[in-house]
C-alpha positions in Angstrom: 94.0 284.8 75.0 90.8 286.1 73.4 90.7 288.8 71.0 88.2 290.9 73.1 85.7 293.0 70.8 85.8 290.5 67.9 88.8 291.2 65.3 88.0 293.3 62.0 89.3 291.5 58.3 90.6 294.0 56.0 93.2 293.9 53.1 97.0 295.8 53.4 97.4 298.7 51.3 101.1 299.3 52.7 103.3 299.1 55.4 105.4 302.0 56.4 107.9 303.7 58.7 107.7 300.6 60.7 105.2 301.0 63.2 102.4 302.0 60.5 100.0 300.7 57.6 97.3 301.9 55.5 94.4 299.0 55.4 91.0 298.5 53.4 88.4 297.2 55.9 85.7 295.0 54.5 83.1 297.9 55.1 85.5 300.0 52.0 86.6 302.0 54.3 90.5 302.8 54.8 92.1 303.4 57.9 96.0 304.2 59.8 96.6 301.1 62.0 98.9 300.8 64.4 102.0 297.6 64.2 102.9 296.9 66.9 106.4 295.2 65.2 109.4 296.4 64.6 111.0 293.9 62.8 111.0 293.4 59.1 108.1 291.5 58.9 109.1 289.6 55.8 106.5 287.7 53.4 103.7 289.1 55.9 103.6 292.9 54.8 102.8 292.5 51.1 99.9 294.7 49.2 96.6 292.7 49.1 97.6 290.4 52.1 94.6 289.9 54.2 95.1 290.8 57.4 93.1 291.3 60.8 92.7 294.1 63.4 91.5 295.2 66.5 89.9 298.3 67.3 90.5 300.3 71.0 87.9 302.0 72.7 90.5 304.5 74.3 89.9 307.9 72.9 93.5 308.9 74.2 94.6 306.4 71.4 96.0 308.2 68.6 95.5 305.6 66.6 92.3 303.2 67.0 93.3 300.3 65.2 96.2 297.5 65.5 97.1 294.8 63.2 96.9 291.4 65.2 97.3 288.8 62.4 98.4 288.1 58.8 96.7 285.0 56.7 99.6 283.4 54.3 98.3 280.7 52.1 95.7 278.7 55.1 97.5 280.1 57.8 97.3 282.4 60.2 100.3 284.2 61.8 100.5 286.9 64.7 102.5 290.2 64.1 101.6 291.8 67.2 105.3 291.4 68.9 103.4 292.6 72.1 101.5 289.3 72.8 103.8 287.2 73.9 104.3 287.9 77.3 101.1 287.6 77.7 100.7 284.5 75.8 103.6 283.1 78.1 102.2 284.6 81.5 98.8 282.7 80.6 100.3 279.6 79.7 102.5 279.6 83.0 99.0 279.7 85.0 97.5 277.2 83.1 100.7 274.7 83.3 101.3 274.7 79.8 105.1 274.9 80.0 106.3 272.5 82.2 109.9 273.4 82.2 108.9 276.4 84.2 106.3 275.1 86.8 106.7 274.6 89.9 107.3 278.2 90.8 105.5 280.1 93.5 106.4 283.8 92.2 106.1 285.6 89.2 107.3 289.1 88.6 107.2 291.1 85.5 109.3 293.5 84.0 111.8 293.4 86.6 114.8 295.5 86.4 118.2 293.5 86.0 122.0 293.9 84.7 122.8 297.2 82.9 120.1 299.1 82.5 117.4 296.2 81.3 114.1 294.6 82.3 113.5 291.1 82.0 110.1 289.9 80.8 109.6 287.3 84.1 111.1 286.6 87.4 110.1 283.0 88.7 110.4 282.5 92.6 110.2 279.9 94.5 111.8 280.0 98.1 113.4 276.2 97.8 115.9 277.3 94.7 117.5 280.2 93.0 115.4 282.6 90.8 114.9 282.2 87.3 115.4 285.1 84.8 113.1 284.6 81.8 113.0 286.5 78.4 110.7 286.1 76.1 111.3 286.8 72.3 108.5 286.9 69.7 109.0 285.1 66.4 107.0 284.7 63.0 109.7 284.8 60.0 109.8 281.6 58.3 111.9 279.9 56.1 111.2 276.9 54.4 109.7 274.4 57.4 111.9 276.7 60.0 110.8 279.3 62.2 113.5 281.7 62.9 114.5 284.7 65.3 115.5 287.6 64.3 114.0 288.9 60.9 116.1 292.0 61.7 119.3 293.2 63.3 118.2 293.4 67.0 121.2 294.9 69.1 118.2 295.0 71.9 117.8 291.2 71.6 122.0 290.4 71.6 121.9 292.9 74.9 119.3 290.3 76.5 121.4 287.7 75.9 124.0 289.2 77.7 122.1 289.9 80.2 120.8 286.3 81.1 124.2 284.9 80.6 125.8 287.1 83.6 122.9 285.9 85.5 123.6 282.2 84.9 127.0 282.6 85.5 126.3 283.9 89.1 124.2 280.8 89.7 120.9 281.8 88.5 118.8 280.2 86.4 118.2 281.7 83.1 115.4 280.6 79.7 115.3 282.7 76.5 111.8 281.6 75.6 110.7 282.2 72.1 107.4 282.2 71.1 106.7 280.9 67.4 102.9 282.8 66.7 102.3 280.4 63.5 101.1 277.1 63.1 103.2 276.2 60.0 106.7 275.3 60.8 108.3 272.0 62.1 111.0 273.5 64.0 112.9 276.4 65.0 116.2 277.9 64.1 118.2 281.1 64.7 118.8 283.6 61.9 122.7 284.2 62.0 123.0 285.5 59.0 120.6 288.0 59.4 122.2 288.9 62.7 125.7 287.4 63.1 126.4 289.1 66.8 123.1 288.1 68.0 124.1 284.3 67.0 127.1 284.8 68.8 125.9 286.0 71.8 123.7 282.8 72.1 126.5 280.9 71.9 128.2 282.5 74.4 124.9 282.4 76.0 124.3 278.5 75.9 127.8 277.8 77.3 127.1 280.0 80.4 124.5 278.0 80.9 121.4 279.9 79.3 118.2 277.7 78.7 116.7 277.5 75.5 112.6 277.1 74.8 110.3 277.4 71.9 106.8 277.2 72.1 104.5 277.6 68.8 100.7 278.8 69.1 97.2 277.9 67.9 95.8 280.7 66.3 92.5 281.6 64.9 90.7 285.0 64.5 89.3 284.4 68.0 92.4 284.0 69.6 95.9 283.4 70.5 97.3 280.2 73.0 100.7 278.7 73.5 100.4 274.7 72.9 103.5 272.9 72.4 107.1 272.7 72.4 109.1 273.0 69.0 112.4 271.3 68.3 115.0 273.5 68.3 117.9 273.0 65.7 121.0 275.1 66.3 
């Protein structure tokens, strides 16, 4: 994925009520962007980071400007918790994530369960569907990436979700998507959320899939590229 008019450096003044931060630009100027995160973003919302954004066109937009990515030490790391769908639906067509080819279908944002939407349907008329959620993840610690950064009730209620459907003979992936380059594996956070560690448990007995896949990024763009060890 291509970062389509060029992305614009500028340096973090602060992060606030979540979805919000105040940025220098390289011009001097400072503007409102737009995250498009809600987690808690830890080690990659600190004053004087430098950061990158995009600018919309849209004049409907209330805001212009979105943070996209956050350089720590020589790497860069995606915050936009909206990409990876799109990450994942590119690298399906390209055949990047051979777990999951092989399917003639794909439908997107398909109602399921109680009151949800999962991210993907795969179809193929020769086997059962398969139920895929994606999750984006950035926090790391020490050589681990690890999901979540923050208490996600909307994540655990996923999980539950794609567990009922595996235990009705569907076929069912939690895919997370690691948007930085520097970590050797990937973990889950249970002490950061203990009932979303349990539900993935529960999950993985009722036959849930698990998949990580970590990204190339530059200020150019974004692409899934490989698998990452998982360690649970």
């Amino acid at each position: 994925m291509k970062f389509s008019p060029p992305l614009a450096r500028g340096r973090l003044v602060r992060r606030y009520k979540r979805f919000l931060a105040d940025v220098t630009l390289a011009t001097g100027e400072t503007i409102t962007a737009h995250v498009a995160n809600p987690g808690a973003m830890t080690g990659l919302a600190d004053p004087g980071l430098e950061i990158w954004l995009s600018k919309s066109d849209n004049p409907k937009r209330k805001l212009a400007w979105s943070w996209e990515l956050a350089r720590v030490g020589r790497y860069l790391v995606g915050i936009n918790a909206g990409l990876p769908n799109r990450l994942v639906e590119e690298a399906l067509g390209l055949g990047i994530i051979p777990e999951l080819a092989g399917y003639a279908g794909l439908r997107r944002e398909v109602r399921y369960g109680t009151n949800s939407r999962v991210d993907f349907v795969l179809s193929d008329g020769s086997r059962e569907d398969c139920y895929v959620e994606v999750k984006n993840v950035h926090l790391k610690r020490g050589p681990l990436a690890a999901f979540p950064d923050s208490v996600t009730a909307r994540g655990t209620r996923h999980l539950q979700e794609l567990a009922r459907m595996a235990a009705a003979g569907c076929r069912a992936v939690m895919l997370y998507v690691v948007q930085r380059a520097d970590c050797n594996a990937f973990t889950i956070a249970g002490d950061i959320d203990p009932a979303y560690a349990e539900a993935l448990a529960l999950a993985r007995r009722r036959g849930v899939e698990l998949l990580c896949y970590t990204c190339t990024i530059r200020t150019t763009g974004i692409r899934l590229v490989k698998p990452l060890r998982i360690t649970i």
